[in-house]
MIZAVEX-691368 format. One line per field, with one value per residue (C-alpha): residue number from 0; x, y, z; chain. Coordinates in steps of 0.5 Angstrom, whole numbers, always signed. Layout:
seq = c(NUM;...) $
x = c(X;...) $
y = c(Y;...) $
z = c(Z;...) $
mol = c(A;...) $
END
This chain:
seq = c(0;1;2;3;4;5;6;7;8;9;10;11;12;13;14;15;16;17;18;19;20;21;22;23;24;25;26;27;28;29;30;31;32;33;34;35;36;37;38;39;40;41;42;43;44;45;46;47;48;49;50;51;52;53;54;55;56;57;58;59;60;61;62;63;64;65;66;67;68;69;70;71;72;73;74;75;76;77;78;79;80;81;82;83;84;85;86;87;88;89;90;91;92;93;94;95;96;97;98;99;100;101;102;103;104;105;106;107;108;109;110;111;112;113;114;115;116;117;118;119;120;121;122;123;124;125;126;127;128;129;130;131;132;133;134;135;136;137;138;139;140;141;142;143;144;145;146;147;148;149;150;151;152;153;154;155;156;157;158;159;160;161;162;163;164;165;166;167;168;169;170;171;172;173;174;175;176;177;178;179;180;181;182;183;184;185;186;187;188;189;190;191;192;193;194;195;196;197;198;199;200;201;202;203;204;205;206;207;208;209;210;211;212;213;214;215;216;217;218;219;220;221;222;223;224;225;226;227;228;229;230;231;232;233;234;235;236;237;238;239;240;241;242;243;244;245;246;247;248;249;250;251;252;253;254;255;256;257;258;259;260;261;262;263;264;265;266;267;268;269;270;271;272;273;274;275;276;277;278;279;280;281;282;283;284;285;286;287;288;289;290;291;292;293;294;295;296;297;298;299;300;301;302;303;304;305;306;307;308;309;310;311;312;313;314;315;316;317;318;319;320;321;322;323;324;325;326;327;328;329;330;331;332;333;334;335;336;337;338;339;340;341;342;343;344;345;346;347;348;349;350;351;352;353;354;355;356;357;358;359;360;361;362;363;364;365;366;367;368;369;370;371;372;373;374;375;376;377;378;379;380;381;382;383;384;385;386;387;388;389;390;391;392;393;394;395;396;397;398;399;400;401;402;403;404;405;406;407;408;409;410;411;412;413;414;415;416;417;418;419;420;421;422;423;424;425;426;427;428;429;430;431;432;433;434;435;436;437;438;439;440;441;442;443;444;445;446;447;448;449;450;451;452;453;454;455;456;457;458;459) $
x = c(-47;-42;-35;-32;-31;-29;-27;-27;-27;-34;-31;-30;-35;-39;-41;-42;-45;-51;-55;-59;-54;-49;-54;-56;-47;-48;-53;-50;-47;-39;-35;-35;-41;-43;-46;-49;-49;-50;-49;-43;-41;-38;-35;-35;-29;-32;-28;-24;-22;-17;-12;-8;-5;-10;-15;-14;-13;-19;-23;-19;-21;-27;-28;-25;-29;-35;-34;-32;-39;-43;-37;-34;-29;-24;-24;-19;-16;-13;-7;-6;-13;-13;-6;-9;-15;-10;-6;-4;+0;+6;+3;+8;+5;-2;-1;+3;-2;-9;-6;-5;-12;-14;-11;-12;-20;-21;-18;-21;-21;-26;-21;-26;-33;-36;-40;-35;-29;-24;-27;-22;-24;-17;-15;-12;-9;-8;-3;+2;+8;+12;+9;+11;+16;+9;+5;+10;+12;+4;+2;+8;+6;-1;+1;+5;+0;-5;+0;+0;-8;-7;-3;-8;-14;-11;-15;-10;-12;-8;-2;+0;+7;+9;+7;+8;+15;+14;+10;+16;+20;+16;+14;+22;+23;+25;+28;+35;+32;+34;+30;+33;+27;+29;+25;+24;+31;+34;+30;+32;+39;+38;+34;+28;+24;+18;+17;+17;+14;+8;+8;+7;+0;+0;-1;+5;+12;+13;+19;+22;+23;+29;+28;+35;+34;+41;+40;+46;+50;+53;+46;+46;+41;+33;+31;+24;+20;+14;+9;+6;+1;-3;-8;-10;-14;-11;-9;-10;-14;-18;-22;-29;-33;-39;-35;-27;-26;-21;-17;-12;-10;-6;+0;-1;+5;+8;+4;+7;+14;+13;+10;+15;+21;+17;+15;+23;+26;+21;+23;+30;+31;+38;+37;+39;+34;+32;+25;+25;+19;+17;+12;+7;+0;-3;-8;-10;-7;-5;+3;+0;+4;+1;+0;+5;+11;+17;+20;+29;+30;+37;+40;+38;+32;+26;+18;+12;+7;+0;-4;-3;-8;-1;+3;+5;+10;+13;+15;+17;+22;+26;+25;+29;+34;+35;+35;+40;+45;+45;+46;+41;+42;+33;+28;+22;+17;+9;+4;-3;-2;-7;-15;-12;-10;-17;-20;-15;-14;-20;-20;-17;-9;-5;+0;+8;+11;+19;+24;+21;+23;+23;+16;+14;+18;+14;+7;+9;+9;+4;+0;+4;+2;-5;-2;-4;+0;-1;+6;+4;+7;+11;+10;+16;+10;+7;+13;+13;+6;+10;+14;+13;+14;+18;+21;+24;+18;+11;+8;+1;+1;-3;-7;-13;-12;-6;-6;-2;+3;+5;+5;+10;+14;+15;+18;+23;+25;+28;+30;+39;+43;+45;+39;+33;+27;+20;+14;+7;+1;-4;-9;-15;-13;-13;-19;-25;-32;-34;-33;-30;-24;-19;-21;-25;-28;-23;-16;-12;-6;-3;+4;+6;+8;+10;+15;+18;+17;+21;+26;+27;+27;+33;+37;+38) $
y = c(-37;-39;-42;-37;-31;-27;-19;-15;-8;-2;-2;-9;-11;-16;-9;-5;-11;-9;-2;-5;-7;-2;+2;-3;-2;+5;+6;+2;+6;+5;+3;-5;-9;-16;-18;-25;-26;-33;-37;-33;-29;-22;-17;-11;-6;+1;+7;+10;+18;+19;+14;+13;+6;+7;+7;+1;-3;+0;-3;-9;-10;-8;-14;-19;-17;-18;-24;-27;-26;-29;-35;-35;-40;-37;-30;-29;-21;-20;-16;-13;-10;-8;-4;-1;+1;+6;+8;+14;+9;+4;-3;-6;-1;-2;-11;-9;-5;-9;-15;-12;-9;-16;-19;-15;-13;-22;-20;-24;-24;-31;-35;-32;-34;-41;-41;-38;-41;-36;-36;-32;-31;-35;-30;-31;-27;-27;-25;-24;-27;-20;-19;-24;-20;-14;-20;-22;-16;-14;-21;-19;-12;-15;-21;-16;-11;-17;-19;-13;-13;-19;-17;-11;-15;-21;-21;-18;-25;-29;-22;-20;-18;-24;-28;-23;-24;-31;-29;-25;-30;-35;-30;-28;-35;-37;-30;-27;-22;-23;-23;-21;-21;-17;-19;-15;-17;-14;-8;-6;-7;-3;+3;+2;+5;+7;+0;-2;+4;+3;-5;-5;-6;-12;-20;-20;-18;-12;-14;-11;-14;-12;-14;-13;-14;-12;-13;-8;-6;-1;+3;+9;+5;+6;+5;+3;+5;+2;+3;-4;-3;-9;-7;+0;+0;+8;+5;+9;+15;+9;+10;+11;+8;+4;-1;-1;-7;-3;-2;-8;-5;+0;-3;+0;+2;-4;-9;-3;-4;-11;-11;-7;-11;-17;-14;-11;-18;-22;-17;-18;-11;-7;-3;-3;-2;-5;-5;-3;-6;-4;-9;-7;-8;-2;-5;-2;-6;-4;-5;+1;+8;+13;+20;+25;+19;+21;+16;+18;+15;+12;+19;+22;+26;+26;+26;+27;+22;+27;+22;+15;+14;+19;+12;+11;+16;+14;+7;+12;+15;+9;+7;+13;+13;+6;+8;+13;+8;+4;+10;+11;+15;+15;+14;+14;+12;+10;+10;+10;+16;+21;+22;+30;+27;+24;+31;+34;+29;+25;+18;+17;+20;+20;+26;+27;+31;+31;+34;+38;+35;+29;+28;+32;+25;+21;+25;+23;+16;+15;+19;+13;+7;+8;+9;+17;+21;+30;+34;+37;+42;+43;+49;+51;+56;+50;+47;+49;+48;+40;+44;+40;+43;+37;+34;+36;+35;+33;+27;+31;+39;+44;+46;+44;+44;+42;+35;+32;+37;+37;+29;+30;+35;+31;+26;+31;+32;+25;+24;+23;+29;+26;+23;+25;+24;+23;+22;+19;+19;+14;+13;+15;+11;+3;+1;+2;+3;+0;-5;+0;-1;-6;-4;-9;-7;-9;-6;-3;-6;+2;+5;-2;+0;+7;+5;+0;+4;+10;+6;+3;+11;+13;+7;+9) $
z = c(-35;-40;-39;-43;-46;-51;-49;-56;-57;-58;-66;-67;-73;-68;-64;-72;-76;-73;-71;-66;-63;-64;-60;-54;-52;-53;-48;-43;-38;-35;-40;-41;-42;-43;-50;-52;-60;-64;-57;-55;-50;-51;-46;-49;-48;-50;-52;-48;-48;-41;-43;-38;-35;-30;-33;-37;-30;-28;-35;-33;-26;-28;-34;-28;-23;-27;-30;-24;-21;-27;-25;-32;-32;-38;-42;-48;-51;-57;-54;-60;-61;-54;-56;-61;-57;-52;-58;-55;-49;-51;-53;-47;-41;-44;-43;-37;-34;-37;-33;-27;-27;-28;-22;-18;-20;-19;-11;-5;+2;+3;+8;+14;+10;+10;+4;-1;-4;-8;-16;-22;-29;-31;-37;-44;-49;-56;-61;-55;-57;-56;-50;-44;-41;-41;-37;-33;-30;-30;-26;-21;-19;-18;-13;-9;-8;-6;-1;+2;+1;+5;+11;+11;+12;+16;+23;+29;+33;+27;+25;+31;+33;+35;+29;+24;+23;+22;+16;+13;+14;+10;+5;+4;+4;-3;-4;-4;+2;+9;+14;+21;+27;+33;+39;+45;+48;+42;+42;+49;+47;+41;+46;+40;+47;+43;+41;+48;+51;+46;+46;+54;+54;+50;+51;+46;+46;+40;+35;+29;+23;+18;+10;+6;-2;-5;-12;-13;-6;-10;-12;-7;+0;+0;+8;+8;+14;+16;+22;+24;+29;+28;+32;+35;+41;+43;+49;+56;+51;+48;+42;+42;+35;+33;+29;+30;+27;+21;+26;+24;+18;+22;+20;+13;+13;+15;+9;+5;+5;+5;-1;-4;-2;-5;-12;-12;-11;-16;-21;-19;-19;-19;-12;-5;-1;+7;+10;+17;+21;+28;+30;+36;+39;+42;+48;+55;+61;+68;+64;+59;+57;+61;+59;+62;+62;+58;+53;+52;+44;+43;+40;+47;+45;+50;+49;+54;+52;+51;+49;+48;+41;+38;+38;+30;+31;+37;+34;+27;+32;+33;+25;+23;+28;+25;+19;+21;+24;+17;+14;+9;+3;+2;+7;+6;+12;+11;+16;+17;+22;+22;+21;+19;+12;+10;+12;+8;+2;+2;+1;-7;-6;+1;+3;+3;+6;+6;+1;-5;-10;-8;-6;-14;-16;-12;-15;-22;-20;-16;-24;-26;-22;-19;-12;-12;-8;-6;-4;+3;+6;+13;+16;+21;+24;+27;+30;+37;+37;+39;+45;+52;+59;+62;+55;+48;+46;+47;+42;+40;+38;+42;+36;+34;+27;+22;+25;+19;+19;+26;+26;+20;+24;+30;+25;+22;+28;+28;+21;+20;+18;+12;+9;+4;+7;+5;+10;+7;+11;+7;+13;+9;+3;+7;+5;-1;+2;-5;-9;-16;-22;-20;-12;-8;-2;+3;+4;-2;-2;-2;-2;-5;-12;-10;-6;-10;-16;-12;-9;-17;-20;-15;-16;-24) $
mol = c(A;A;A;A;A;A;A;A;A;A;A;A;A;A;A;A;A;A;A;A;A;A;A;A;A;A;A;A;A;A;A;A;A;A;A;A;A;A;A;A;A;A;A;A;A;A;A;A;A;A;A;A;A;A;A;A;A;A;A;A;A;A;A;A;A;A;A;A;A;A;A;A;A;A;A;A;A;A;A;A;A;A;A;A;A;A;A;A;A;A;A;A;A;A;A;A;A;A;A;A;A;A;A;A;A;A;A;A;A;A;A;A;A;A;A;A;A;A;A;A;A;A;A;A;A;A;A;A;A;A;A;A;A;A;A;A;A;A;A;A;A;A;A;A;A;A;A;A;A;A;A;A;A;A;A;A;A;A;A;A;A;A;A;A;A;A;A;A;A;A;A;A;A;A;A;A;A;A;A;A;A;A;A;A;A;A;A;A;A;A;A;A;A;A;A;A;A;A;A;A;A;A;A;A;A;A;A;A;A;A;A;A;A;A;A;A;A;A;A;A;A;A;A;A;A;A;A;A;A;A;A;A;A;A;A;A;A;A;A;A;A;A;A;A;A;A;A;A;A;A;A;A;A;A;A;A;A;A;A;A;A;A;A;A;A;A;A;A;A;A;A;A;A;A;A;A;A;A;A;A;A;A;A;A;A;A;A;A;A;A;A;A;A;A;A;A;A;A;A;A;A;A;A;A;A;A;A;A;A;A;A;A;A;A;A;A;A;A;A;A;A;A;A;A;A;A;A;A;A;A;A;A;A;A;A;A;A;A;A;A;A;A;A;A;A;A;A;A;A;A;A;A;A;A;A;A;A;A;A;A;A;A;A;A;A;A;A;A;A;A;A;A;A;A;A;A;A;A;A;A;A;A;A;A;A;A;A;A;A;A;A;A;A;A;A;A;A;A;A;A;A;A;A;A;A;A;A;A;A;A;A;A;A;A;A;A;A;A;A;A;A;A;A;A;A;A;A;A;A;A;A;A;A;A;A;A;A;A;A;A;A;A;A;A;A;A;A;A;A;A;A;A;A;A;A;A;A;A;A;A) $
END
């Protein structure tokens, strides 16, 4: 195959000149195509009717994707024709987007495969004199993402709560973001009893990380809330499965928030936003979290553990308690929680739940930036079905339906006064099953942007 490429677009006179060809690229199906003409090689972006920048970074990561497979070493596009052929968006948020959907669709995760090393198509545009800032910012966004895609597909033996922190120290290394690590005697002063009552059964001692990014003190504070199981066993209710192995992306929600506050300070954004990361393995060991025992939280609430598989909004807790105690303005908390919202939204959006108004914010740009999200309500009706007979409350509710619902509803239950909250429950968005778009079939790097974006949008 031929060591570079040239991207042009359905109506360029290489494509019309000829009616045989012309034909040929309109019987190809989806919307790019390789071509050979005169020695050279051609991929062909075709017309486009749902223009939206999401569509341009699925055509981008879709090209990438391709080209990386038939190992190509180099591609160039004309930055000005690509703006004309998505007329009806701006010239920067189609070079933005066309990089962003690049990178990430040239996405791997090798470092497990003995026969594979990494391969991207190294991408150049032309005419982009105007546009650098457009390809910085894009080529931001995407390593985020990547980072959080990273964190997600790492093996729960290599990322697990005692080396995690140590991640995040060298990821925030060269930054203006301070990484304070909270290990387990920390965690007993600050009575974050959910993290140690869930992390018993493990062989590691559970942590919480703190990622502090100022870029402006005086903007209103974002508390971040990540859940970080970094692999979930179900303790005593263990699960029951063929194959578990995805399992070690139940600290989503962590590699979410972690990913934001990178693409927040990359951009050296004007926001004042701390991320707040429990850390914990949920394991059967003789030392586990029994069902019946009850957890007293800092802020004097109780909870009857009915089952120990319900563990993410036990370390939630403790986060909202903390997020309360730096007296956060915004809270959003981000967990791979509950099965129920898979069933209910499937596998392309996740669900919050949270302030009205808010979460119709978050939907907009979630439209906007690819990580699509569906406002969920919270059903006071359901709320009692979380009463315990020996505790303020139980952990798991006696309905057998509505599961991500009352999941939200136990978190309310911790949420600070003062604060506007927002909870997203991204389990059925952690990872693609295919290859498609700017996706590769492995973890997706979700919530990454939405929060980065949300938090960037409150800040204005």
């Amino acid at each position: 195959m031929s060591n570079s490429v040239q991207c042009i677009f359905e109506n360029d006179a290489i494509v019309t000149a000829n009616l045989s060809t012309k034909q040929y690229v309109e019987n190809q199906k989806g919307l790019v195509c390789s071509l050979l003409v005169d020695g050279t090689h051609y991929m062909i972006i075709k017309k486009v009717d749902k223009q939206t920048t999401e569509m341009v970074r699925s055509v981008a990561g879709d090209v990438s994707r391709t080209l990386q497979g038939q190992k190509v070493k180099n591609a160039t596009i004309d930055a000005i024709q690509l703006g004309e052929h998505f007329k009806n968006l701006s010239n920067e948020a189609v070079i933005t987007a066309f990089t962003e959907g690049w990178e990430l669709g040239a996405y791997q995760f090798t470092k497990y495969k003995s026969n594979e090393e990494p391969f991207k198509t190294a991408l150049t545009y032309k005419n982009a004199e105007t546009f650098e800032k457009a390809i910085q910012t894009g080529t931001i966004r995407a390593e985020a993402t990547s980072f959080s895609r990273d964190l997600m597909n790492e093996l729960s033996s290599t990322l697990n709560p005692e080396t995690y922190p140590e991640v995040l120290r060298e990821q925030f290394a060269h930054t203006t973001v301070q990484v304070k690590v909270l290990g387990k005697e920390k965690l007993e002063e600050l009575e974050m009893n959910g993290v140690l009552t869930v992390g018993r059964g493990s062989k590691y001692k559970p942590s919480f990380v703190e990622l502090v990014y100022e870029g402006d003190p005086s903007k209103p504070l974002v508390a971040l809330v990540g859940k970080g199981v970094t692999f979930d066993t179900g303790g005593i209710s263990l699960k029951s499965g063929r194959d578990l192995s995805d399992m070690r992306m139940d600290m989503g929600g962590s590699a979410a928030v972690a990913g934001a506050i990178s693409l927040l300070a990359q951009s050296k954004a004007q926001v004042n936003v701390v991320a707040l990361i429990p850390i914990v393995e949920n394991a059967p060991d003789n030392t586990s979290v029994y069902p019946g025992e009850i957890i007293t939280y800092k802020n004097g609430k109780t909870v009857q553990i009915g089952n120990t598989d319900a563990e993410g909004r036990l370390i939630l807790a403790d986060g909202l308690i903390r997020a309360g105690e730096y007296q956060a303005e915004y809270i959003v908390d981000i967990a791979t929680l509950t099965g129920a919202i898979g069933n209910a939204l499937g596998t392309e959006l996740g669900g919050v739940f949270g302030d009205e108004a808010l979460a119709y914010e978050l939907k907009k740009l979630g439209d906007e930036n690819g990580d699509f999200v569906w406002p969920m309500p919270l059903v006071d009706d359901y709320d009692s079905s979380l009463n315990s007979d020996y505790a303020d409350m139980n952990n798991m509710s006696s309905l057998s339906m509505a599961g991500s619902i009352t999941a939200a509803l136990f978190l309310r239950r911790f949420v600070p006064e003062n604060s506007k909250w927002l909870h997203v429950d991204m389990a059925g968005v952690m990872e693609k099953n295919k290859a498609c778009g700017y996706y590769a079939k492995s973890a997706t790097g979700y919530g990454a942007r939405l929060l980065a974006d949300f938090t960037t949008s409150v800040s204005k």
